[in-house]
C-alpha distance (Angstrom), angle and dihedral (degrees) to the residues before:
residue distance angle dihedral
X1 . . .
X2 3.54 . .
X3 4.03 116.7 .
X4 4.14 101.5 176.0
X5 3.57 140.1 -49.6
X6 4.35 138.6 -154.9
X7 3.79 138.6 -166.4
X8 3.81 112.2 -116.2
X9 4.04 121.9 -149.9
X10 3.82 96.4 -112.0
X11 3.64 140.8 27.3
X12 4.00 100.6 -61.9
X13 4.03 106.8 -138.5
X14 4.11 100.1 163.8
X15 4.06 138.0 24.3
X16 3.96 117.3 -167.6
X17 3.68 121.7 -171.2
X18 4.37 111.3 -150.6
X19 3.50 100.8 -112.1
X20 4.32 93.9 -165.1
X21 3.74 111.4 108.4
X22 3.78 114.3 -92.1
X23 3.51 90.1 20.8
X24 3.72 94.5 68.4
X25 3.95 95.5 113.9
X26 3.49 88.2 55.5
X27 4.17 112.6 109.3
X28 3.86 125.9 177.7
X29 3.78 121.1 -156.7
X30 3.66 119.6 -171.4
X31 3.78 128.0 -169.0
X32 4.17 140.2 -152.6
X33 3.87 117.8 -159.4
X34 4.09 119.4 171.8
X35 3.76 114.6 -141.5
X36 3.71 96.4 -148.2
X37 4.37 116.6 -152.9
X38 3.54 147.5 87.5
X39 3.76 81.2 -46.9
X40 3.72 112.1 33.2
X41 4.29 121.3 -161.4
X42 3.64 134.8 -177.7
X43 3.52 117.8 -141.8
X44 3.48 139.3 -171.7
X45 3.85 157.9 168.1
X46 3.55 144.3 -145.8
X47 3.96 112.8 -144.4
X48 3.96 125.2 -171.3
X49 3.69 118.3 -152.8
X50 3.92 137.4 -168.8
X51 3.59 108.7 -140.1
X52 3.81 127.4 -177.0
X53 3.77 110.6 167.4
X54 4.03 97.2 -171.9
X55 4.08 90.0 69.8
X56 4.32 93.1 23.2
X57 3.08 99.2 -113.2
X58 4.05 129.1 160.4
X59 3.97 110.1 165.2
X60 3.81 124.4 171.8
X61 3.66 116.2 -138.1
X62 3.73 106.3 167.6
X63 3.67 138.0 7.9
X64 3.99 135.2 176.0
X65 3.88 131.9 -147.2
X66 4.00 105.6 -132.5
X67 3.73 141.2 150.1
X68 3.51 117.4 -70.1
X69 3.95 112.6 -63.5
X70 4.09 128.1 -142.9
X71 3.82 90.4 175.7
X72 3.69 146.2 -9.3
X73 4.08 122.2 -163.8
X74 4.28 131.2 -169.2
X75 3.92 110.7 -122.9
X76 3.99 95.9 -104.8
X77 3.89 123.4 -82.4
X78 3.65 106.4 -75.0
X79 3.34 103.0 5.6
X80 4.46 99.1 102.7
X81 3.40 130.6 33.0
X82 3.91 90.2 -129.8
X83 3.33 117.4 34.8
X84 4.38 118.8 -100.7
X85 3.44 128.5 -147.2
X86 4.05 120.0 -156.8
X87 3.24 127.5 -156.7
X88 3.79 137.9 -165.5
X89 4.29 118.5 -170.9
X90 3.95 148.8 170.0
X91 3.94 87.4 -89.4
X92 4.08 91.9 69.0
X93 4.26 85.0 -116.6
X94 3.60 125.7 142.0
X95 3.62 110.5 -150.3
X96 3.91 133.8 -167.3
X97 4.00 122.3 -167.4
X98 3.53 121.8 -172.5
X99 4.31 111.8 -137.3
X100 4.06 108.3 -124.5
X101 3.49 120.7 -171.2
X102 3.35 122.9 -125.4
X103 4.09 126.9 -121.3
X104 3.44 92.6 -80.0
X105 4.09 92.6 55.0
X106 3.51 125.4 -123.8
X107 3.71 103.1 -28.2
X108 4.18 86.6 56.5
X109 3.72 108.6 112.3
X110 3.49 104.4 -59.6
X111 3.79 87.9 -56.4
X112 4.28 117.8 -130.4
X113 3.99 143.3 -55.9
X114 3.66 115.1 -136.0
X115 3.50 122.0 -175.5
X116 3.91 107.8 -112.3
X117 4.39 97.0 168.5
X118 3.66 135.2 3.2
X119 3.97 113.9 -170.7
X120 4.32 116.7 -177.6
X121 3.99 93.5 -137.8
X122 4.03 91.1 173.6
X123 3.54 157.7 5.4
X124 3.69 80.6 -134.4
X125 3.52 118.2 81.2
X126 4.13 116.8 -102.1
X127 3.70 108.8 -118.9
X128 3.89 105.1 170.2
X129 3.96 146.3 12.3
X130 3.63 143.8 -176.7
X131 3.98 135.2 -177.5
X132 3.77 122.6 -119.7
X133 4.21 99.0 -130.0
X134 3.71 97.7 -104.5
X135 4.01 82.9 53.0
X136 4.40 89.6 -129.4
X137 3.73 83.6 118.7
X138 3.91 147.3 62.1
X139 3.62 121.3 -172.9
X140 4.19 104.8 -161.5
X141 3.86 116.6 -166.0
X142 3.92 109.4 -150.2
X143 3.85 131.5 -154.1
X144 3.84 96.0 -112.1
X145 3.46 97.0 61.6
X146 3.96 96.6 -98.0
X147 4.08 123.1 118.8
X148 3.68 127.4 -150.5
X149 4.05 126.2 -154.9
X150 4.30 100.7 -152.6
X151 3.77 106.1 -162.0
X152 4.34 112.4 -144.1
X153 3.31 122.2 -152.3
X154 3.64 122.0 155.9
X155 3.81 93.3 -8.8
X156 3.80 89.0 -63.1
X157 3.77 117.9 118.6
X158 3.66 130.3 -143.5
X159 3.76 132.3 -178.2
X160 4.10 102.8 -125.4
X161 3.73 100.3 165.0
X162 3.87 132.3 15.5
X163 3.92 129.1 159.8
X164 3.51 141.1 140.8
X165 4.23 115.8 -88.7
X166 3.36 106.2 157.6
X167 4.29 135.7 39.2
X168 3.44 94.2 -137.1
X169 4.16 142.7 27.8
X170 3.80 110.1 -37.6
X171 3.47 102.6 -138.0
X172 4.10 94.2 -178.2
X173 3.56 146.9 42.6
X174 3.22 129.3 171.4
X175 3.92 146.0 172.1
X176 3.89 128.1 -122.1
X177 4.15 88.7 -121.9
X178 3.98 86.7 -159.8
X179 3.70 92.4 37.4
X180 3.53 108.9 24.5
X181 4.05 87.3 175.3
X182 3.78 78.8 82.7
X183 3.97 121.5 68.4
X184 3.93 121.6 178.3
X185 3.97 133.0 -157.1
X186 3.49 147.3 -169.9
X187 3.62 141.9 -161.4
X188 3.78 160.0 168.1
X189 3.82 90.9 -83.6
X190 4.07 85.9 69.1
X191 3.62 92.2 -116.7
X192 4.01 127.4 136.0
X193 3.89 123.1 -157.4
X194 2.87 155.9 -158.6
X195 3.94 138.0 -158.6
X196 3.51 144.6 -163.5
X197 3.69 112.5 -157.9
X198 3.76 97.2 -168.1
X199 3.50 98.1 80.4
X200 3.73 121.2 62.3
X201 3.21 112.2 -101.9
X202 3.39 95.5 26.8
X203 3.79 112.0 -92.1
X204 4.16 116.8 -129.3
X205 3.57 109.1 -115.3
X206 3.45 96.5 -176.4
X207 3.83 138.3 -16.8
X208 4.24 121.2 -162.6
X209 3.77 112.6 -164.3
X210 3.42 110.3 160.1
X211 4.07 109.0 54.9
X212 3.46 98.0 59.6
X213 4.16 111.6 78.5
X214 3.66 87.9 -171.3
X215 3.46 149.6 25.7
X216 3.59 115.4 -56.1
X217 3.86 117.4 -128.4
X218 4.02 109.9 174.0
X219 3.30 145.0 19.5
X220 4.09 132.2 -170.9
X221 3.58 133.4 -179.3
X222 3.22 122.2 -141.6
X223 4.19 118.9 -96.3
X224 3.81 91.0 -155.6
X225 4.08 102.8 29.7
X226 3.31 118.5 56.5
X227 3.67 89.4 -169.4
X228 3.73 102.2 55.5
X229 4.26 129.8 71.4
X230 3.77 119.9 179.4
X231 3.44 123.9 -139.4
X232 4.25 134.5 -150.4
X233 3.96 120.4 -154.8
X234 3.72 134.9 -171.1
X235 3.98 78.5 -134.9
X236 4.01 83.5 76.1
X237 4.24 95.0 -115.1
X238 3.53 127.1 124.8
X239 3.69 107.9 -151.7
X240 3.55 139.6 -149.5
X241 3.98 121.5 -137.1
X242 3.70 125.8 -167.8
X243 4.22 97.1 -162.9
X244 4.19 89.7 -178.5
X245 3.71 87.8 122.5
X246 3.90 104.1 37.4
X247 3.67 93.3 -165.8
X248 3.90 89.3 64.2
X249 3.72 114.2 12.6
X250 3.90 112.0 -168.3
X251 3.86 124.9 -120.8
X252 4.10 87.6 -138.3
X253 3.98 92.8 178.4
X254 3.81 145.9 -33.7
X255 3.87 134.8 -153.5
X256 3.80 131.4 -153.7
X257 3.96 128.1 -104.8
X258 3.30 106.1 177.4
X259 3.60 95.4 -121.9
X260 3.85 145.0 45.1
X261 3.99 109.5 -60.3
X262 3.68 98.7 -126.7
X263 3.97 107.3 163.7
X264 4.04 130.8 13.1
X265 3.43 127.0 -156.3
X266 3.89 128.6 177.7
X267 3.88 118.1 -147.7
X268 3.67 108.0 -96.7
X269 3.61 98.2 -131.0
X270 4.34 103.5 7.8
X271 3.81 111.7 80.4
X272 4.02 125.8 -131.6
X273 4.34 82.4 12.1
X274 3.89 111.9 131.3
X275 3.93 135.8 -170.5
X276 3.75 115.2 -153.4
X277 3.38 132.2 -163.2
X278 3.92 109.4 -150.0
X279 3.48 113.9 -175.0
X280 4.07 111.7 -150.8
X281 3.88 82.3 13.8
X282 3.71 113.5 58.0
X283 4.07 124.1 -123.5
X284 3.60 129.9 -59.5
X285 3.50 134.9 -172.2
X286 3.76 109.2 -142.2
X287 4.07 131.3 -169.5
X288 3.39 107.1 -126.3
X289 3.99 100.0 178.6
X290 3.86 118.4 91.3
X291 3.87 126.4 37.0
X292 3.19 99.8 -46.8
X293 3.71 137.5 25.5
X294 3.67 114.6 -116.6
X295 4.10 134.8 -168.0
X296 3.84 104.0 -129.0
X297 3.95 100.8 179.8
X298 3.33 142.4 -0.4
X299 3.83 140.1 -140.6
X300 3.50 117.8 -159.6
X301 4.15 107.0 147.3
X302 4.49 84.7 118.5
X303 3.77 120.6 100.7
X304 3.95 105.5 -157.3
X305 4.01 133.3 25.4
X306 3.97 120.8 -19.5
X307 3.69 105.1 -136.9
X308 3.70 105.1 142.2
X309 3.65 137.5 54.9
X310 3.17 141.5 141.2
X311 4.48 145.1 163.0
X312 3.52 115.1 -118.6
X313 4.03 108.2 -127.3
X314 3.95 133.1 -128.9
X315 3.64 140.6 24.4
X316 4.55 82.8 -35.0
X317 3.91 86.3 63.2
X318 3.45 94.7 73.9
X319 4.04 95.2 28.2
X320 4.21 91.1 89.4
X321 4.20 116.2 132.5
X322 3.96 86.4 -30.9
X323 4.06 85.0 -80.2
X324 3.68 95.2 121.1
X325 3.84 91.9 -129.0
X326 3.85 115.3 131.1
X327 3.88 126.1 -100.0
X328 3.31 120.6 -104.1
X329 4.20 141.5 169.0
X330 3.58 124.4 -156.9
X331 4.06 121.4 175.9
X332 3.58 130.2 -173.6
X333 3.73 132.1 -145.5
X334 4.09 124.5 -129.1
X335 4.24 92.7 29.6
X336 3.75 85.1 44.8
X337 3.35 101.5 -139.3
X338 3.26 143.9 167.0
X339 4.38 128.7 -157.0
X340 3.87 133.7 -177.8
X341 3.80 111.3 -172.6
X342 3.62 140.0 146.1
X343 3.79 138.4 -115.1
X344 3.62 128.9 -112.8
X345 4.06 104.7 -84.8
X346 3.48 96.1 -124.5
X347 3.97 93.5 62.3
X348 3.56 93.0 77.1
X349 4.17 95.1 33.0
């Protein structure tokens, strides 16, 4: 069910809700627009919304001009006493805002970003980043191929680790959230890996180059399975990965979306529930407990690219038109647009 919807400034590649308690209706959108010429830029901006689905409302409160973006990420859920924002752009910069609230406290309008760090990782551009759960590290996936690990301590950032893991763009990175010693990525060169950060350099756990047909642009693990990391491909398959043995995990099955699998995100509070971002084909959300995984409804009201999507958390995600379905906000990148909508009640029965 549709709840509201905006045009951003730029091309809008990723949507984060805040997933800190009373900051839950709190959604960042961030955008990526090429300035083709003689003299070609990528710019970009930050925008922070209010969003409460039960009365349809999506209200802008803040926004900030920036370099282009591939991705921003919250520090994780109890891991900072005011919220963070990270951000990865075209300029090769890693940059950390801190979340204010505005006069009216945390319910104001999605109160303000203010730019706490800002640490040039590259002379590549920054395409991807994920937290480590206790939010003292940020793994960075870089355009030639190369990762870095960026250690935070006190809001200042360090590089700690960087070295090259893949031959082409590394799409994703992504921590082990129940053992964050391990860190995996993907990437154009169809490869998925895996990490052990204990050794310096990083040691290759494991490396899988032959399921993939295509580049491989996300990867998730699993909130409630320790065993089990999904995987996104430009091929169009999500797959399924048993990671028991972490020498050889096993490819246990795969399903079909129609389009390239371009962001991941497990329900915050519904296990073996997915949101994925399609690209030419839309979103789905897809079931992925049980023996096989299976698309159980569709969203497909966007016009251009699916890049971002995400499921707002708390008591609010299930809050939307009194239907009982959960939150969620998808965006899309060339018509710039920008959708909160709800899920079929029954998905989250």
């Amino acid at each position: 069910m549709d709840v509201a919807h905006c045009y951003l400034e730029g091309n809008a590649d990723a949507v984060e809700f805040c997933p800190h308690d009373s900051y839950h209706h709190v959604l960042a959108a961030s955008t990526y627009t090429l300035q083709e010429g003689d003299q070609p830029s990528r710019s970009g901006s930050v925008s922070l919304f209010n969003v409460d689905a039960e009365f349809g409302r999506l209200e802008l409160g803040h926004r900030v001009d920036t370099a282009g973006i591939f991705d921003i990420k919250w520090s994780p859920a109890g891991s900072t006493v005011v919220p963070s924002l990270a951000q990865a752009d075209a300029d090769g910069y890693l940059r950390l805002y801190g979340l204010e609230s505005g006069s009216r406290g945390a319910e104001a309008l999605g109160g303000s970003l203010t730019e706490i760090n800002a640490e040039k990782i590259s002379s590549s551009m920054c395409l991807f980043l994920d937290w480590n759960p206790s939010a003292t590290c940020i793994s960075v996936g870089l355009s030639d191929g190369s990762i870095s690990i960026i250690s935070l301590r006190e809001s200042q950032l360090d590089i700690c680790q960087e070295w090259k893991a893949h031959e082409f763009e590394l799409w994703s990175t992504s921590f082990d959230i129940h053992q964050p010693q391990l860190v995996y990525t993907g990437s154009d060169d169809c490869k998925f890996s895996c990490w052990d950060l204990r050794d310096s350099p990083s040691k290759l756990a494991f490396q899988n180059s032959k399921v993939h047909k295509m580049g491989v642009c996300c990867i998730a693990k699993s909130p409630s399975d320790p065993n089990l990391v999904l995987t996104g491909s430009y091929d169009e398959h999500l797959r399924l990965w048993d990671v028991r043995s972490i020498i050889k995990p096993v490819n246990e099955t795969s399903i079909c979306l129609g389009g390239g699998v371009w962001r991941i995100k497990h329900h915050p509070s519904v296990p073996g529930l997915v949101l994925a971002a399609c690209m030419h084909n839309g979103f789905a959300v897809v079931k992925t407990k049980g023996e096989e995984p299976e698309v159980i409804e569709t969203y497909s009201k966007h016009e251009s690219l699916a890049y971002g999507a995400d499921w707002q958390r708390g008591d609010l995600c299930r809050k939307g038109q009194n239907n009982g379905g959960s939150v969620v906000a998808t965006c899309s990148f060339y018509d710039r647009l920008l959708r909160i909508w709800t899920t079929e009640s029954n998905l989250v029965a």
